[in-house]
C-alpha positions in Angstrom: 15.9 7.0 13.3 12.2 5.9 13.6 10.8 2.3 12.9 7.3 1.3 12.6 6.8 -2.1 14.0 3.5 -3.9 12.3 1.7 -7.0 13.9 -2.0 -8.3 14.0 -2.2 -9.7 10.6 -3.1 -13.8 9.8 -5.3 -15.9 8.5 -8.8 -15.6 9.1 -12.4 -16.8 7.2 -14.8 -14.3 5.3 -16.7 -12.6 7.3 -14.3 -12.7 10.2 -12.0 -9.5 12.1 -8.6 -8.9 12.2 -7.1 -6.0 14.1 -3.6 -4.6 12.8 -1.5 -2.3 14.8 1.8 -0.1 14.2 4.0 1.3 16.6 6.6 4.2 15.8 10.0 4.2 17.9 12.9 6.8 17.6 12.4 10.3 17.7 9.4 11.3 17.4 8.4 15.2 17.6 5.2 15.2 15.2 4.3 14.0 12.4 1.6 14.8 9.8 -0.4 11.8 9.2 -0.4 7.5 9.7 -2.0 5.4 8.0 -2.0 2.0 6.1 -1.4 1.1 1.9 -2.1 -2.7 1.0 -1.0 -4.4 -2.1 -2.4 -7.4 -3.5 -0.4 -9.8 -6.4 -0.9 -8.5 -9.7 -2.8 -5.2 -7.9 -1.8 -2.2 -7.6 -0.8 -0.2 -4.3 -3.6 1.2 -2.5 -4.3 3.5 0.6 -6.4 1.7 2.9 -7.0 4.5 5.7 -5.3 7.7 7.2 -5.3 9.4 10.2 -3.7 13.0 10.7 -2.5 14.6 13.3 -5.7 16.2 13.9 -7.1 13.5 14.1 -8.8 13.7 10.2 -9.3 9.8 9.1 -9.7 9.1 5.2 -10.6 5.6 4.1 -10.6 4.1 0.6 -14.1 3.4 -0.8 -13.8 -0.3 -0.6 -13.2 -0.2 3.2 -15.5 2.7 4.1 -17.9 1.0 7.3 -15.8 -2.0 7.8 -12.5 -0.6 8.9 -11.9 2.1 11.8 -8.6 3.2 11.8 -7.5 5.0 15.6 -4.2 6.2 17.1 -3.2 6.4 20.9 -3.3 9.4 22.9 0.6 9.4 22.3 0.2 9.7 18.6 2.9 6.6 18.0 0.7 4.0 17.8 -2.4 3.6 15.2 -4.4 0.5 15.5 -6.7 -0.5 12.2 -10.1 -2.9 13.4 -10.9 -4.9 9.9 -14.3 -6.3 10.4 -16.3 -7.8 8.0 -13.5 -9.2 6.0 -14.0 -10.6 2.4 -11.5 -12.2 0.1 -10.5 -9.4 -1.8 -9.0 -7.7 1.6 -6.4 -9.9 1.2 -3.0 -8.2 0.8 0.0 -7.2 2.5 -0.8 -4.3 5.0 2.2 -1.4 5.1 2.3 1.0 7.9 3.4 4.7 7.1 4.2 7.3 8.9 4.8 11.2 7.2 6.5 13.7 9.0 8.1 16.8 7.6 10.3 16.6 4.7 10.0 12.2 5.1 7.9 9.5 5.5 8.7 5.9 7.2 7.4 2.5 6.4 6.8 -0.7 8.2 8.1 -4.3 6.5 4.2 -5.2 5.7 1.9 -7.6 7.3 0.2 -10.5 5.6 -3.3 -10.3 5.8 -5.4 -13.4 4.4 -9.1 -13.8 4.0 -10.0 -17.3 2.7 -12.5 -20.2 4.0 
């Protein structure tokens, strides 16, 4: 059974940083990417960044040059650095994890940009 534990998320002013992290427990043997969605009220879902096991990263348009998603060097932890954050970041951040044949999900982390 694998878990993906989120933290990092808060409150924090426009312009500010925020770094968000996910760690995967349980029996791990690879998987084939991690990454983060975020959903806003009223909003649709949306993938925020990926990174494969390659190493690959992908980023939604909106975050491209403000976020830098990484992963550890044991591949069960991926960290994502917010910087630059604006008021329409604000959403609740869910780690996934795919592996063959599944994917796993984190409970969501509240991230809040406001002045």
């Amino acid at each position: 059974q694998v878990q993906l534990v989120e933290s990092g998320g808060g409150l924090v002013q426009p312009g500010g940083s925020l770094r968000l992290s996910c760690g995967a427990s349980g029996s791990i043997f690879n998987f084939n990417a991690m990454g983060w969605y975020r959903q806003a009220p009223g909003k649709q879902r949306e993938l925020v960044a990926r990174i494969t096991n390659s190493g690959s990263t992908n980023y939604a348009d909106s975050v491209k040059g403000r976020f830098t998603i990484s992963r550890a060097s044991t591949k069960n932890t991926v960290w994502l650095q917010m910087n630059n954050l604006n008021p329409e970041d604000t959403a609740v951040y869910s780690c996934f994890m795919i592996v063959p044949g599944t994917d796993y999900w984190g409970q969501g982390t509240q991230v809040t940009v406001s002045s």
